[in-house]
C-alpha positions as CSV (number, residue, x, y, z in Angstrom):
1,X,1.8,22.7,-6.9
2,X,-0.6,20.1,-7.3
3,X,-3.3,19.7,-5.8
4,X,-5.8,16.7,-5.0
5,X,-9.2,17.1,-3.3
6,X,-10.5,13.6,-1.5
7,X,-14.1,12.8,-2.2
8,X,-16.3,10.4,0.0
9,X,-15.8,7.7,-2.3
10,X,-11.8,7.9,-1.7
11,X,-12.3,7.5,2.3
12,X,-13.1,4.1,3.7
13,X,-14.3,4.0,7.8
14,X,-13.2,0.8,9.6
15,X,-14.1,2.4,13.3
16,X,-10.8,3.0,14.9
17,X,-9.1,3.5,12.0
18,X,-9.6,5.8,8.3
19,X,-8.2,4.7,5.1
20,X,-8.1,7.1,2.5
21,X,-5.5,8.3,-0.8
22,X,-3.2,10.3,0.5
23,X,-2.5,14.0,-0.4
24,X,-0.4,16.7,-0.8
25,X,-2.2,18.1,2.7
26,X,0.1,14.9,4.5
27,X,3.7,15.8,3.6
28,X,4.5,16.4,7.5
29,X,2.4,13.1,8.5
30,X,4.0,10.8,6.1
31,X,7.2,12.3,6.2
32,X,7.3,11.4,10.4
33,X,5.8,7.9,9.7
34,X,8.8,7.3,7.6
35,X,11.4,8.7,10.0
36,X,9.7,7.5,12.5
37,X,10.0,3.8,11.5
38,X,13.1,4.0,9.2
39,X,15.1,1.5,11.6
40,X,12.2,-0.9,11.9
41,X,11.0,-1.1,8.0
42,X,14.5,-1.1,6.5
43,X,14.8,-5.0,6.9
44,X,11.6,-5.2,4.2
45,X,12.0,-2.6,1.9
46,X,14.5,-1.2,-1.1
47,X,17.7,1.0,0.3
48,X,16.3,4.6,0.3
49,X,18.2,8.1,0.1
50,X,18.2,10.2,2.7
51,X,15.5,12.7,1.0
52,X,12.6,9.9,1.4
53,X,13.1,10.9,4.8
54,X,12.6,14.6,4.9
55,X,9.7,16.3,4.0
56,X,11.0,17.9,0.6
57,X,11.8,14.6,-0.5
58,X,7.9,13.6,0.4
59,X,7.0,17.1,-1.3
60,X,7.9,16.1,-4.8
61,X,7.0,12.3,-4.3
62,X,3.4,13.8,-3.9
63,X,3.5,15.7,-6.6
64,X,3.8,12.4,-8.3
65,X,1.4,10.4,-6.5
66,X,-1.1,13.1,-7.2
67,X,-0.5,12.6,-10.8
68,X,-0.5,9.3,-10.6
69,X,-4.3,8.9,-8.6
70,X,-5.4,11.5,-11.4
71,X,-4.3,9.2,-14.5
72,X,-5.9,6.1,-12.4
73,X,-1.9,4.8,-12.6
74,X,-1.2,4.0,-9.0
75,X,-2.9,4.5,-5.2
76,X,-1.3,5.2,-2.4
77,X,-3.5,4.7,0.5
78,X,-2.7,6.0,4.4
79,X,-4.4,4.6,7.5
80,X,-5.2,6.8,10.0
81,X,-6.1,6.2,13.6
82,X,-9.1,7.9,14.5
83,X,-7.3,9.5,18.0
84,X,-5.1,11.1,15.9
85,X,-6.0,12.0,12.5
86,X,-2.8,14.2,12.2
87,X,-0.9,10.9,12.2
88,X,0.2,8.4,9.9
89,X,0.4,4.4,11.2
90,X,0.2,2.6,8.4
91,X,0.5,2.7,4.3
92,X,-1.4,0.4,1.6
93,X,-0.1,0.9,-2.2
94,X,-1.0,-0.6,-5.2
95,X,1.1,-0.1,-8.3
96,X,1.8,-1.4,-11.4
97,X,-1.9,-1.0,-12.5
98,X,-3.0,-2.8,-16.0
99,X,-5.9,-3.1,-17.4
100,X,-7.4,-5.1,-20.9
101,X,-7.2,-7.8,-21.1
102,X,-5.3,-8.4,-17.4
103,X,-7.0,-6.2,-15.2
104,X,-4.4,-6.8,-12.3
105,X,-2.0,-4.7,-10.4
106,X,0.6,-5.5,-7.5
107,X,-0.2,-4.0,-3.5
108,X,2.4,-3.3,-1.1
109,X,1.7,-2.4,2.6
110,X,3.8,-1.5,6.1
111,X,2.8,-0.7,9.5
112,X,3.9,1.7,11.8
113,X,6.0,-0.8,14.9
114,X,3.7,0.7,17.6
115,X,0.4,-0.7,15.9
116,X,2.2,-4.2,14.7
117,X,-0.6,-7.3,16.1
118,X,-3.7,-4.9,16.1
119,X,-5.3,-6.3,13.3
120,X,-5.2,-3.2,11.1
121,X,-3.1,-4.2,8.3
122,X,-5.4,-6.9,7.3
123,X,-8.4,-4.8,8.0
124,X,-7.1,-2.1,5.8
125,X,-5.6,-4.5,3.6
126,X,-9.4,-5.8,3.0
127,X,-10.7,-2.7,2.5
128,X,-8.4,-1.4,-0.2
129,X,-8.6,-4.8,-1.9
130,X,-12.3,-4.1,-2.4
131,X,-12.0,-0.9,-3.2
132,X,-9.5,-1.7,-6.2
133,X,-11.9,-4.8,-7.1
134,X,-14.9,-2.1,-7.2
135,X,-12.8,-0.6,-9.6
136,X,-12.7,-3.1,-11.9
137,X,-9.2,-5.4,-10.9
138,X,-9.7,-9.0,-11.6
139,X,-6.2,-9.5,-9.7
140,X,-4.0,-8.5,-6.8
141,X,-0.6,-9.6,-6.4
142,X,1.8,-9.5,-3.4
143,X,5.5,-10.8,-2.9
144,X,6.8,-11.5,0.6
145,X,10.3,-12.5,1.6
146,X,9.8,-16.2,3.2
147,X,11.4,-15.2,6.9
148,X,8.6,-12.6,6.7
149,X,5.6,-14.7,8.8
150,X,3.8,-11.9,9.8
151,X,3.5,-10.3,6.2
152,X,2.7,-14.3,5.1
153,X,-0.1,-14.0,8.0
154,X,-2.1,-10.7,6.9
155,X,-2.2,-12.0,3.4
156,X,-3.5,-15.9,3.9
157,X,-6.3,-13.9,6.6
158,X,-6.9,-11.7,3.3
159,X,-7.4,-14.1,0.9
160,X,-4.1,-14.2,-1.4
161,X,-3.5,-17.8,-2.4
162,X,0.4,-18.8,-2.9
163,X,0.9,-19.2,-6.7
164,X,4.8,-19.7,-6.3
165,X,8.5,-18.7,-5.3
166,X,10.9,-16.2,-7.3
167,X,14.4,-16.5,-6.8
168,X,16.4,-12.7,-6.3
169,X,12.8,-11.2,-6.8
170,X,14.0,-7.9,-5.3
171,X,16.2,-6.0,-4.0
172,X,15.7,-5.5,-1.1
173,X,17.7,-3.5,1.8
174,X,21.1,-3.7,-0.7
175,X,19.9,-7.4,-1.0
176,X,18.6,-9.8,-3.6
177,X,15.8,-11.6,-1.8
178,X,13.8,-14.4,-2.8
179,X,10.1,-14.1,-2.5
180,X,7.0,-16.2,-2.2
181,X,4.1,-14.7,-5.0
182,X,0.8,-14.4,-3.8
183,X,-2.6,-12.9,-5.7
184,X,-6.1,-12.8,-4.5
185,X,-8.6,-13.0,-7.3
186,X,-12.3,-11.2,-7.9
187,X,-14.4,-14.0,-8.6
188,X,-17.3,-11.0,-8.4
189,X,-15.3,-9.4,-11.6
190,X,-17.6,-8.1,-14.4
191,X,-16.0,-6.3,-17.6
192,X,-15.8,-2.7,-16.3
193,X,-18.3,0.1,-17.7
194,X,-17.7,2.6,-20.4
């Protein structure tokens, strides 16, 4: 099995809660979070089998995501209330990651129901933002369906600007759904070394 070890550098403090890449140590936390709010998320994501709900399923996806932090291809970022660092309330994960010339990558986010209107989303939302520009991203981009206000909400408070509307972006709960595109730019972006 693979195995990831998280440095200091890969753990951000906001107080209540820790963000930090998630890793092959959270199979049972992630694995509830998911169950937990299957009902609740299904409305804003793709259709999923039945094995992204168990924890063997979430065994061999973080196999992958391991990989993928390794090769610098993808992060998958977990926040985690500081009461209860065994749980799982929230996910930030950015994807899609290219670099010369574009330097830009696409974030996706979701919060557990029981910690919607805390302000943690757009706190850990910030955080990982910064942490991707640190690693050298000139841009971020986001897509949210247009019934979603709250989603439109936590990215206007972090910055993304609207750049446009995609019709049948995704597909999205068995679903083509249109989507308004967002990005939030580095205007602190310097080539990155080495």
């Amino acid at each position: 099995m693979f195995h990831s070890f998280i440095t200091r550098s890969q753990v951000i403090d906001l107080g209540d809660i820790t963000v930090r890449l998630i890793t092959s140590r959270d199979t049972a936390a992630i694995t509830a979070y998911y169950q937990k709010n299957r009902q609740f998320l299904e409305p804003w994501e793709p259709l999923r089998e039945d094995t992204f709900f168990t924890a063997r399923g979430w065994e061999r996806r973080l196999e992958q995501l391991m990989k993928l932090h390794k090769h610098e291809m993808a992060y998958y970022f977990v926040i985690v209330p500081k009461q209860d660092p065994l749980q799982i309330c929230g996910v930030v994960n950015y994807s899609n990651l290219v670099r010369h010339p574009f330097y830009a990558c696409h974030v996706g986010y979701s919060i557990d129901e029981d910690y919607q209107g805390q302000g943690m989303m757009g706190r850990a939302l910030e955080a990982t933002n910064q942490w991707m520009f640190d690693k050298g991203f000139h841009r971020i981009m986001a897509a949210y369906m247009p019934r979603n206000a709250k989603s439109a909400a936590v990215l206007k408070k972090s910055g993304f600007a609207i750049e446009g509307r995609a019709k049948d972006y995704l597909l999205i709960n068995g679903n083509w759904e249109d989507h308004i595109l967002t990005a939030r730019i580095n205007s602190d972006w310097a080539p990155p070394l080495g």
